[in-house]
C-alpha positions in Angstrom: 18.3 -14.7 -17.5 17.4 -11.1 -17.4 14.0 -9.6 -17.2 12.2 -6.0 -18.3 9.6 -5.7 -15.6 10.1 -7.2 -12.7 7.4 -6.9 -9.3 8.4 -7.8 -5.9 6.3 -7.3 -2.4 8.4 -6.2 0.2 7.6 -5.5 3.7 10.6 -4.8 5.6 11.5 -8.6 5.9 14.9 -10.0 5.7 13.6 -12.6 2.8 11.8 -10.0 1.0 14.6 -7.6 1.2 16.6 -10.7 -0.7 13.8 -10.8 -3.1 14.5 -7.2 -4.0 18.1 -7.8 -3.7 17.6 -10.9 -6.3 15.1 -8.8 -8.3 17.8 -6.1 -8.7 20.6 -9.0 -9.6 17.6 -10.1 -12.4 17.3 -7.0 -14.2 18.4 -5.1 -17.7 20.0 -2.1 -17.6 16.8 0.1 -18.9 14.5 -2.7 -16.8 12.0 -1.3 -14.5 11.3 -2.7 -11.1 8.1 -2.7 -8.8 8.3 -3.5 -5.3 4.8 -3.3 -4.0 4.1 -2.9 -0.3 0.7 -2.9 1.5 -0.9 -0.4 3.7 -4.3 -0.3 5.4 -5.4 3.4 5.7 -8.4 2.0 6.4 -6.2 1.3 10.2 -6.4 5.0 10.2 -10.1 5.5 11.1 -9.3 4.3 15.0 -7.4 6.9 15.4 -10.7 9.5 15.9 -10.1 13.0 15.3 -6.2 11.9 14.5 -7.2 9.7 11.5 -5.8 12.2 8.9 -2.8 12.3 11.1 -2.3 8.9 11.4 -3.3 7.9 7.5 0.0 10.1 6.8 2.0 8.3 8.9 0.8 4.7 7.8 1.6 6.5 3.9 5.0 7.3 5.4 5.8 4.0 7.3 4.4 2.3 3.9 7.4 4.4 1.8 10.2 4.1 4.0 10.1 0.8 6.5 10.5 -1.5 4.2 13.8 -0.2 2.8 14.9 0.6 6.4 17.0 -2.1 6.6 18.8 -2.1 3.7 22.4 -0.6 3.5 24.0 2.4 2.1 24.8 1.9 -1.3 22.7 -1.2 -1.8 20.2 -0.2 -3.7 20.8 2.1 -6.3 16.8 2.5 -7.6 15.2 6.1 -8.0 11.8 5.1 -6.3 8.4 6.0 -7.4 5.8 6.2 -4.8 2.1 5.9 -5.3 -0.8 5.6 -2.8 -3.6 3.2 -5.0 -7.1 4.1 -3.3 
């Protein structure tokens, strides 16, 4: 079975790396994928007079930790990143 759209959370797990992985096994050629990850800027505000600071590094932990642990060569996706308010 192959699939046009597919959406999968990820956080950096080892099962939800395997859901990408699966997700990425799943798809047609011209499919599009969306792995969706969580961040709470809203964290941000204990931070103080850092909270700008630390909102951009909760953006930036949010776009690259969860594909941290995945290999070289792996994943082969141009990703797209948005920050939803």
């Amino acid at each position: 079975m192959v699939f046009d759209r597919i959406v999968c959370g990820i956080d950096g797990s080892r099962e939800s790396l395997e859901g990408l992985r699966q997700a990425i096994a799943l798809r047609a050629p011209e499919s599009r994928i969306v792995a969706l990850t969580v961040c709470e800027l809203s964290l941000a505000s204990h931070a103080g007079f850092q909270a700008a600071r630390a909102a951009a590094q909760l953006v930036e932990d949010a776009r690259v930790r969860p594909f941290a642990r995945l290999t070289a060569g792996e994943v082969s996706l141009e990703p797209t990143v948005q920050v939803l308010p």
